[in-house]
C-alpha positions, 0 to 999 in steps of 0.5 A: 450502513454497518455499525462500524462505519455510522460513527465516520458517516454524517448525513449533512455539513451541519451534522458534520459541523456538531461532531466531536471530530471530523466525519470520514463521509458526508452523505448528502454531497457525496450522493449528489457526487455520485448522482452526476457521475451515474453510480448507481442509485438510492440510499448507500450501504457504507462499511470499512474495506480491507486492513489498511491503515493508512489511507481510508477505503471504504465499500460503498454500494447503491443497488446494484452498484459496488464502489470503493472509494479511497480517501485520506484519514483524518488530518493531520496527515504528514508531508506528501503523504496520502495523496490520493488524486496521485493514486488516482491519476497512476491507477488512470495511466495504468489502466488497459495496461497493469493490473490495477481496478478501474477509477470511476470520478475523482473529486479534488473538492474538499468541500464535498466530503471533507478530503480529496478522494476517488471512486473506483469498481470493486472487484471480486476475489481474494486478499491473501493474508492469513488464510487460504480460500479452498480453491487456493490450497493446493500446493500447485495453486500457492506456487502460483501466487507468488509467480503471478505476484512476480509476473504482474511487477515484471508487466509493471516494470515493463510499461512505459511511463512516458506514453502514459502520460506519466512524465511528470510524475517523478524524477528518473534519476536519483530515486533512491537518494530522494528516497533516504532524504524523505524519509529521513526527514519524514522520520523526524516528523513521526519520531514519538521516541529515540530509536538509535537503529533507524538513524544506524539503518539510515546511514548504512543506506547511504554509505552503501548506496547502489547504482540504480538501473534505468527508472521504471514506474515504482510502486512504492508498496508492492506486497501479498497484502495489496494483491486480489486474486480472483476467487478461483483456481488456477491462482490469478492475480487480478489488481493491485492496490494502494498506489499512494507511493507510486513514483518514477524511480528504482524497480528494484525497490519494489522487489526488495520491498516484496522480498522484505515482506514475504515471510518464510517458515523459518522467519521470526515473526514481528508483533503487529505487522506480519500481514503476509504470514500465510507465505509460511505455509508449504508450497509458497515460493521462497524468496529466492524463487521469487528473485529468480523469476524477477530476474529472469522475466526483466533481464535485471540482477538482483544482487544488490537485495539486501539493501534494497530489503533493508530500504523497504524495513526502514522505510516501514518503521518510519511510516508504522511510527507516523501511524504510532504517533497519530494513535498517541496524539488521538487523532486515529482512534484505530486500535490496532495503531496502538500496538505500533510501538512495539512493532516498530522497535523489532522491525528496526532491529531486522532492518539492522540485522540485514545490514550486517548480513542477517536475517 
């Protein structure tokens, strides 16, 4: 167990029960879990996986057995947010299907480590941030990584939900009206502060509200970030994460929401949240090359993308001010939360310039 992750783990309840705030694991049940379910064996090796920030992933491996498991922060947690049985059951559907990992067991139990969660493999490869690994370089390989990035929404829009067993897992009409009206409630429920621009982008949203083509199943958080590329050449993308917003609904969302993150050489950059800058190293597509393939492998126009780019930015400002708020309360001591603040005040300035047609 890292030193990063001691402070989350406890061995037992009791231990859990004497700790000043919950334990993200508790050791004993959750080895008597994986026992039953034959995932590997022996004391865990536990550390943080990945830099997410919302829902908890950590790295959990047992010999010769390499596991993720995902599990809500500590609560409280808003509204339908962090409800990882539902990433667990779409990454089910979905498997044999899209490029999603494999889920192992699930375990709806709270008692068990104190939070619903599931297990899944843990692949090898690449998440594509800041840096490049050197068999990604060149400049043929970063062109790929933005097809294969559109090439792998274009398999996910094209699966279908209903033989997924998925028919019950959202609504296929008003998707994008559903989306204003949660997210405008969930930003009263985060607000720390007034932020006149996000109700001015909220309304913008509604009063130019497009016609949505026929629903497919949305990701919800589709970006570089929550991509793994195998770890060699030629660029490949081998899973998608973080299906925590995945519903039925609009696919043109998931571009715009793409579209939005993927940063070009000549983008201000945005304090905290630029997760993708390595897009603004030469050879990546632009964001025009990506529409355009988009577009070409769905039969879809995009000629609506600025609004669904500023859905996306709006709709990050509301969930990056639910992760101020949980920083300001105490009940995530994640430092890099803290710096939020700032963060969501320019993103909310560009989501409001590309209401107006700027950038």
């Amino acid at each position: 167990m890292t030193a990063a992750a001691a402070d989350d783990v406890v061995r037992t309840h009791a231990d859990a029960r004497q700790s000043e705030r919950p334990p993200l694991l508790v050791l004993e049940p959750l080895l008597a879990f994986l026992d039953e379910h034959g995932l590997g064996t022996g004391e865990p090796h536990v550390e943080p996986l990945g830099d997410g920030h919302s829902n908890v992933t950590l790295a959990v491996t047992r010999g010769a057995t390499r596991l993720v498991l995902r599990r809500p922060p500590r609560p409280p947690w808003p509204p339908s947010a962090h409800d990882v049985l539902r990433e667990a059951r779409v990454l089910q559907a979905l498997h044999g299907r899209a490029r999603v990992p494999r889920v192992l067991a699930v375990c709806d139990d709270d008692a068990v480590i104190g939070a619903p969660f599931y297990v899944m493999e843990r692949l090898d490869g690449h998440v594509l941030t800041s840096a490049l690994p050197p068999a990604l370089a060149p400049a043929a390989e970063r062109r790929r990584v933005g097809e294969e990035l559109v090439d792998a929404l274009v398999e996910l829009h094209a699966v279908d939900w209903r033989a997924t067993g998925l028919e019950r897992f959202g609504r296929p009409t008003g998707y994008l009206e559903r989306q204003l009206h949660r997210f405008r409630g969930l930003w009263e429920h985060n607000r720390t502060r007034e932020l006149p621009a996000v109700e001015r982008v909220a309304d913008w949203l509604a009063a130019h509200l497009p016609d949505s083509p026929e629903a497919t199943l949305v990701h919800g958080d589709y970006r570089l970030g929550n991509a793994l590329f195998a770890a060699d050449a030629p660029a490949r993308l081998a899973a998608v994460f973080d299906w925590e917003l995945s519903t039925i609904g609009d696919p043109r969302a998931d571009l715009g929401y793409l579209c939005a993150l993927w940063v070009e050489p000549a983008d201000p950059r945005i304090a905290f949240f630029e997760v993708g800058s390595v897009t603004r190293q030469a050879g990546f597509a632009s964001r025009a090359e990506l529409i355009d393939r988009y577009e070409e492998g769905t039969g879809r126009t995009m000629s609506d993308i600025e609004w669904y780019e500023a859905l996306a930015l709006w709709k990050a400002v509301v969930f990056m001010e639910g992760n101020y708020r949980r920083s300001l309360s105490g009940d995530d001591d994640d430092p890099f939360l803290a710096g939020f603040g700032e963060g969501v005040v320019e993103l909310a300035e560009r989501a409001e310039a590309l209401t107006r047609g700027a950038r």
